[in-house]
C-alpha positions as CSV (number, residue, x, y, z in Angstrom):
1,X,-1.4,39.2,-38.7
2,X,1.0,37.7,-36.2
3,X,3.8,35.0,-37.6
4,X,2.4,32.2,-35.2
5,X,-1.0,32.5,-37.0
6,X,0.9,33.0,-40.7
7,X,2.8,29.7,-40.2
8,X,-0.3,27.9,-39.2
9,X,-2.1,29.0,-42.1
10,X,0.8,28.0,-43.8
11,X,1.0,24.6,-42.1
12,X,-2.9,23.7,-43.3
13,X,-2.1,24.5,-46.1
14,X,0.7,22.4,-47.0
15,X,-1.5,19.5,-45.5
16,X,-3.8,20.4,-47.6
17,X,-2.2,19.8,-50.7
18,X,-0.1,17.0,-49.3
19,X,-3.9,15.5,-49.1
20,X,-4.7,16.5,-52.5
21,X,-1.5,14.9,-54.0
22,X,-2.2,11.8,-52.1
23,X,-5.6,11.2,-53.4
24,X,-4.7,12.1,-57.4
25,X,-1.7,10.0,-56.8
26,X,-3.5,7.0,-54.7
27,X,-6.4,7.5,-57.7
28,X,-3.6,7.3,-60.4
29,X,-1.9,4.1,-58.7
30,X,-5.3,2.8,-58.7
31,X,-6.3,3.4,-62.5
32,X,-2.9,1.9,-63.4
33,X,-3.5,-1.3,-61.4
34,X,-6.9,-1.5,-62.9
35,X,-5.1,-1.1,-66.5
36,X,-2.6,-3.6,-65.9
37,X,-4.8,-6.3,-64.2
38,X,-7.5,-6.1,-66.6
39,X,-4.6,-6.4,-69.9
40,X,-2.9,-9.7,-69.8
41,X,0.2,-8.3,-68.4
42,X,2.6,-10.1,-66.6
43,X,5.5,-8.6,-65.5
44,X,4.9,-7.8,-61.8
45,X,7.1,-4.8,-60.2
């Protein structure tokens, strides 16, 4: 295996799990507006 193709692999990968982290972190953010809006909160940040 040559480096140029190792780093590649390397460089999907890390967008890969940038992806991943994005979407549990955009589904979080998203559960914990749901949460808020629906309680009778209202301290806005």
């Amino acid at each position: 295996m040559s480096t140029s193709s190792f780093l590649l692999m390397i460089g999907y990968a890390f967008r890969a799990s940038l992806l991943v982290v994005f979407i549990i972190t955009f589904n979080d953010h998203r559960s914990a507006i749901s949460i808020a809006s629906s309680s009778t909160a209202t301290s806005n940040n």
